[in-house]
C-alpha positions as CSV (number, residue, x, y, z in Angstrom):
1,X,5.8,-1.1,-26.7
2,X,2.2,-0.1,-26.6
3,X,1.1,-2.8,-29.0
4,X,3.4,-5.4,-27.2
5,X,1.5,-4.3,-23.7
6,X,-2.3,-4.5,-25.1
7,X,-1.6,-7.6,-26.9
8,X,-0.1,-9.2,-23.4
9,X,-3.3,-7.7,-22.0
10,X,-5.6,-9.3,-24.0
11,X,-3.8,-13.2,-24.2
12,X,-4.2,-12.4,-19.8
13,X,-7.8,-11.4,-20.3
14,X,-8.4,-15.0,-18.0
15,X,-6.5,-14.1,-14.9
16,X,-7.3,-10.0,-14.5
17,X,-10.5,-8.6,-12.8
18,X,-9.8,-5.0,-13.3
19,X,-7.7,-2.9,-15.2
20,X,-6.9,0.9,-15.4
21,X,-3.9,1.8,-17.8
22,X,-2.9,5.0,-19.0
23,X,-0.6,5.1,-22.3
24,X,0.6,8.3,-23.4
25,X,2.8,8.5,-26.5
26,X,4.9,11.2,-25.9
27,X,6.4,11.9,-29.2
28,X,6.9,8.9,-32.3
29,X,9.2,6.9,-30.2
30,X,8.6,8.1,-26.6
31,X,5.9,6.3,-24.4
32,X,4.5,6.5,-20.9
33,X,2.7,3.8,-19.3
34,X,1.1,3.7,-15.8
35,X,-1.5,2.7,-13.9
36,X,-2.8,-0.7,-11.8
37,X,-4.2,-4.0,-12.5
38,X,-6.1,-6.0,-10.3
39,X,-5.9,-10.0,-10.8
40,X,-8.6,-12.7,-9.7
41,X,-6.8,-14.2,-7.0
42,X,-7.0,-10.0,-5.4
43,X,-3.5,-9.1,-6.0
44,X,-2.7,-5.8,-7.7
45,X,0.0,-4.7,-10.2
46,X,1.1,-0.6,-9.7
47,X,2.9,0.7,-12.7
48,X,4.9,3.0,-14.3
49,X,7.0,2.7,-17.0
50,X,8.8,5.3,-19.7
51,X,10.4,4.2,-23.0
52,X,12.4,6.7,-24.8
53,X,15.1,5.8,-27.7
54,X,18.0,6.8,-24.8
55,X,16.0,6.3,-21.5
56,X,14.1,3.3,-20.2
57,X,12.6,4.1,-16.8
58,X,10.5,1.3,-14.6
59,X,8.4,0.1,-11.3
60,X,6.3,-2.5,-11.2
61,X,4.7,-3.0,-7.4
62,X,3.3,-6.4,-7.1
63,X,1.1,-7.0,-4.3
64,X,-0.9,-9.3,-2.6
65,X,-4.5,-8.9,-1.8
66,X,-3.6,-7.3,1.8
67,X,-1.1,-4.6,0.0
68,X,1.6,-6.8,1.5
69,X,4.4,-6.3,-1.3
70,X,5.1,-9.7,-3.3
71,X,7.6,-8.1,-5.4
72,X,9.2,-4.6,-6.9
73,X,10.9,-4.6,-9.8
74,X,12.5,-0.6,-10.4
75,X,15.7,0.7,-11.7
76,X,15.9,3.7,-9.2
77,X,20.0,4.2,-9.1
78,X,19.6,3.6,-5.4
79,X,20.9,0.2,-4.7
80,X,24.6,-1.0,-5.1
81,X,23.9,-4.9,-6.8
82,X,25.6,-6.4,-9.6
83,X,22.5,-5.7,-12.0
84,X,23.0,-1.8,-11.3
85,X,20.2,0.2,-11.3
86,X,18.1,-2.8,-12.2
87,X,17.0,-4.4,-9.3
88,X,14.1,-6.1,-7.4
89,X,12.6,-5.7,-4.0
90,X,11.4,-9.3,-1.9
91,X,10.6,-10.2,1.5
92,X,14.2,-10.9,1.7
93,X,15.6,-7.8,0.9
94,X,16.8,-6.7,-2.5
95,X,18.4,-8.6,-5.3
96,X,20.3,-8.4,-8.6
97,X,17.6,-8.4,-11.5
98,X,17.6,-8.0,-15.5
99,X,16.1,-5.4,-17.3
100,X,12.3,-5.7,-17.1
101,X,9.7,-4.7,-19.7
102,X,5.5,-4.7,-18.9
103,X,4.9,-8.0,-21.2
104,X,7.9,-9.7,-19.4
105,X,6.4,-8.3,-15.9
106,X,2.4,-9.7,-16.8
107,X,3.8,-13.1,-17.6
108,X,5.7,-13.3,-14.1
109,X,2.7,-12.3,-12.5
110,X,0.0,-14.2,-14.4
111,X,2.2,-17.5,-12.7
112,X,1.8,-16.1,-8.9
113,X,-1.9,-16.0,-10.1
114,X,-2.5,-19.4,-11.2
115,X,-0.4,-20.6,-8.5
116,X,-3.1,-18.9,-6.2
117,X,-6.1,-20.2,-7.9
């Protein structure tokens, strides 16, 4: 996951202004990823995300340059939808959603951005 994440990072490079990530291998096959990211249009990314061979934990906060939220994707069990736990948060309310994964997360994002700019 790690090398996924930096490698997503760097092909991004064009579209982020600040970055501060904090990746903590846990064991061989157990990873913890969090921090923020804050893009060139002023939107901000806050993350946390925990990868273990029988456990894959998630939240990615997007946000727009106010702190007004653009978009939450989590898997807290706390929201009855047809993706169960996965879900995301909008202005609308919250919907079904996949599975996500950081590199899946930057490339959503890196569209809002260049829509922006």
């Amino acid at each position: 996951m790690i090398s996924q994440v930096r490698e997503t990072l760097e092909e991004l490079d064009y579209v982020i202004d600040e970055q501060d990530l904090s990746f903590e291998r846990i064991d061989g096959s157990t990873v913890l990823l969090k921090g923020s990211i804050v893009f060139v249009d002023g939107s901000r990314l806050e993350f946390t995300e925990f990868e273990s061979p029988d456990n894959h934990d998630y939240r990615f906060q997007f946000m727009n340059q106010d702190n007004d939220l653009i978009r939450r994707w989590d898997n807290s069990p706390h929201h009855d939808v047809e993706t169960f736990p996965d879900h995301v948060h909008t202005g609308d309310g919250v919907k079904p959603s996949e599975e996500k994964y950081m590199p899946e997360i930057l490339k959503l994002v890196e569209d809002t951005v260049l829509s922006n700019i």
